[in-house]
C-alpha positions as CSV (number, residue, x, y, z in Angstrom):
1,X,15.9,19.5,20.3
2,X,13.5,16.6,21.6
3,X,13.9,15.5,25.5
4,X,16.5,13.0,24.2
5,X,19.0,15.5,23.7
6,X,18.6,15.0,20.2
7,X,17.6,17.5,17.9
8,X,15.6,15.6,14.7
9,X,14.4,17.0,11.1
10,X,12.1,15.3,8.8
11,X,11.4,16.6,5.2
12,X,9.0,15.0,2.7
13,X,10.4,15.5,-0.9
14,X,8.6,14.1,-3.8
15,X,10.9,11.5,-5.3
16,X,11.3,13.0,-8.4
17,X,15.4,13.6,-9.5
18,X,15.4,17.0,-8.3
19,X,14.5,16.1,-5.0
20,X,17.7,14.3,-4.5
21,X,19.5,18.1,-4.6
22,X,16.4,19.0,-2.7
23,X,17.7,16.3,0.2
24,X,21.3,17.2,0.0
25,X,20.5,20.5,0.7
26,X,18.4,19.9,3.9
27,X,20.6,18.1,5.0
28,X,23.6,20.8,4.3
29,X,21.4,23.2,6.4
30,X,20.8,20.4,9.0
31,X,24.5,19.0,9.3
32,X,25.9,22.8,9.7
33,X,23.9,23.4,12.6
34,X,25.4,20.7,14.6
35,X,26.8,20.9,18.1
36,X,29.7,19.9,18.6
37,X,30.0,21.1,14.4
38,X,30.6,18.0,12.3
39,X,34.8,18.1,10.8
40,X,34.7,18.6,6.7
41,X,35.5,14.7,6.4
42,X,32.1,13.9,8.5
43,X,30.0,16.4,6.6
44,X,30.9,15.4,3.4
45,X,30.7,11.8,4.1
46,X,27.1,12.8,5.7
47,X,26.1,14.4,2.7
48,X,27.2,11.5,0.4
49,X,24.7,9.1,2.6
50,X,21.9,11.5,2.1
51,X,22.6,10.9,-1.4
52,X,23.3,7.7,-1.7
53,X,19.5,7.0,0.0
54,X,17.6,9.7,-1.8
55,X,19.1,8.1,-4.8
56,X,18.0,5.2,-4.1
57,X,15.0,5.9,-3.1
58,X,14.1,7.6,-6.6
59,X,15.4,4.3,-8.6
60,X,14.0,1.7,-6.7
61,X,10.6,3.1,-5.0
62,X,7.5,4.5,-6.8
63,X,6.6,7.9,-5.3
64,X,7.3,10.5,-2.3
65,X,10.1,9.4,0.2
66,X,10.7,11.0,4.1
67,X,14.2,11.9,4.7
68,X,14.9,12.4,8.6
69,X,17.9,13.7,10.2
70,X,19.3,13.2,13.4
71,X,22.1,14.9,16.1
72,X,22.6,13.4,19.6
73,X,26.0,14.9,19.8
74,X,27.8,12.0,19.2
75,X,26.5,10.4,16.2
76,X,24.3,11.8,13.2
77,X,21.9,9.5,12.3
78,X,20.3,9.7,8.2
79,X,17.1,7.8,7.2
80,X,15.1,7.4,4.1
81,X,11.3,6.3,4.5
82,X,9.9,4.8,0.6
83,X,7.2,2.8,-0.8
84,X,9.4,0.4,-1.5
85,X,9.3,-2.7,0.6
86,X,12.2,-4.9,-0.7
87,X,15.1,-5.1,2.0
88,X,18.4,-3.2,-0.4
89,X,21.1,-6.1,-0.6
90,X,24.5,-5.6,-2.1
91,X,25.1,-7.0,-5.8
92,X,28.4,-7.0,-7.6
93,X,29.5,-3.3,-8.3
94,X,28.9,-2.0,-12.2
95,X,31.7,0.0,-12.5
96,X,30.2,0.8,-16.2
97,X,26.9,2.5,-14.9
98,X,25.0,-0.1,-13.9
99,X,24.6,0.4,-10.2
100,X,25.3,-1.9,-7.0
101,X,28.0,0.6,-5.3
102,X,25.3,2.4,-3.2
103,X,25.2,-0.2,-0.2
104,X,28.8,-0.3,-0.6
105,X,29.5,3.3,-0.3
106,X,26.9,3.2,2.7
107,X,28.5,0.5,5.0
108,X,31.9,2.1,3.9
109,X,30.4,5.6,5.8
110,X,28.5,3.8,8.2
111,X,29.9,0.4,8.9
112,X,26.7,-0.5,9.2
113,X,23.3,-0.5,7.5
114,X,20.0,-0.9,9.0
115,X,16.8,-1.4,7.3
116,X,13.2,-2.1,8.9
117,X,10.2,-2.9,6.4
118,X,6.9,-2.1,7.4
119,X,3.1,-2.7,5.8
120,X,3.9,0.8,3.8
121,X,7.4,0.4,2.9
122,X,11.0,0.2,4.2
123,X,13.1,2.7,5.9
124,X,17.0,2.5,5.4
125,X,19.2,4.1,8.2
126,X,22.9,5.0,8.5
127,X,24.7,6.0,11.6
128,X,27.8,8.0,11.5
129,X,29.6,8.3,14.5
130,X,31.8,11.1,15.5
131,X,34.1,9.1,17.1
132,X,34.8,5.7,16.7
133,X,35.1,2.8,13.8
134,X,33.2,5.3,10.5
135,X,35.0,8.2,12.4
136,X,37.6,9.1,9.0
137,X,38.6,13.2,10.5
């Protein structure tokens, strides 16, 4: 746990397919261990962010990607760091394969998205609160 109170994980993965199991399982590890513990409804919809960015992350962005996790207690907080510098926008759903549900599903969990670009890349970010407006226990 940092001096914030917040206890924070970061894992490289290698942006390959695999390494979207790779980020759900960190993050099953990480999301198990937190205090208060997380209702089934809020670890599941946790988990489905983690993919929903590492999936994203291995579409859109050539290379490695940093998950990180967060727990202050009252929120958990799940980033992906990539390459890739374009800000992600929401398109019309492709119900046939084609994509465009990921931002949807994210601001569905999260209510809100946020994304900061840098020189090196972008990094998306999702908070889901434990109590409040993405609260769904």
């Amino acid at each position: 746990m940092s001096d914030s109170g917040t206890r924070r994980e970061r894992h490289a993965l290698d942006g390959s397919a695999g390494s979207i199991a790779e980020a759900r399982e960190h993050a099953r590890l990480f999301l198990a261990e937190c205090v208060p513990a997380l209702s089934a409804t809020q670890s599941r919809d946790a988990l489905l962010a983690v993919s929903e960015l590492a999936t994203n992350a291995v579409r859109h962005a050539p290379g490695p990607y940093e998950l990180t996790l967060g727990d202050d207690g009252a929120a958990v907080t799940i980033a992906v760091t990539d390459s890739h510098r374009e800000t992600p926008a929401a398109r019309p759903r492709d119900l046939d394969g084609g994509g465009g549900l990921g931002i949807h599903v994210l601001t569905a969990l999260a209510g809100r998205v946020e994304t900061t670009v840098g020189q090196s890349g972008k990094t998306v970010k999702v908070t889901l609160h434990r109590a409040g407006r993405n609260a769904r226990t």
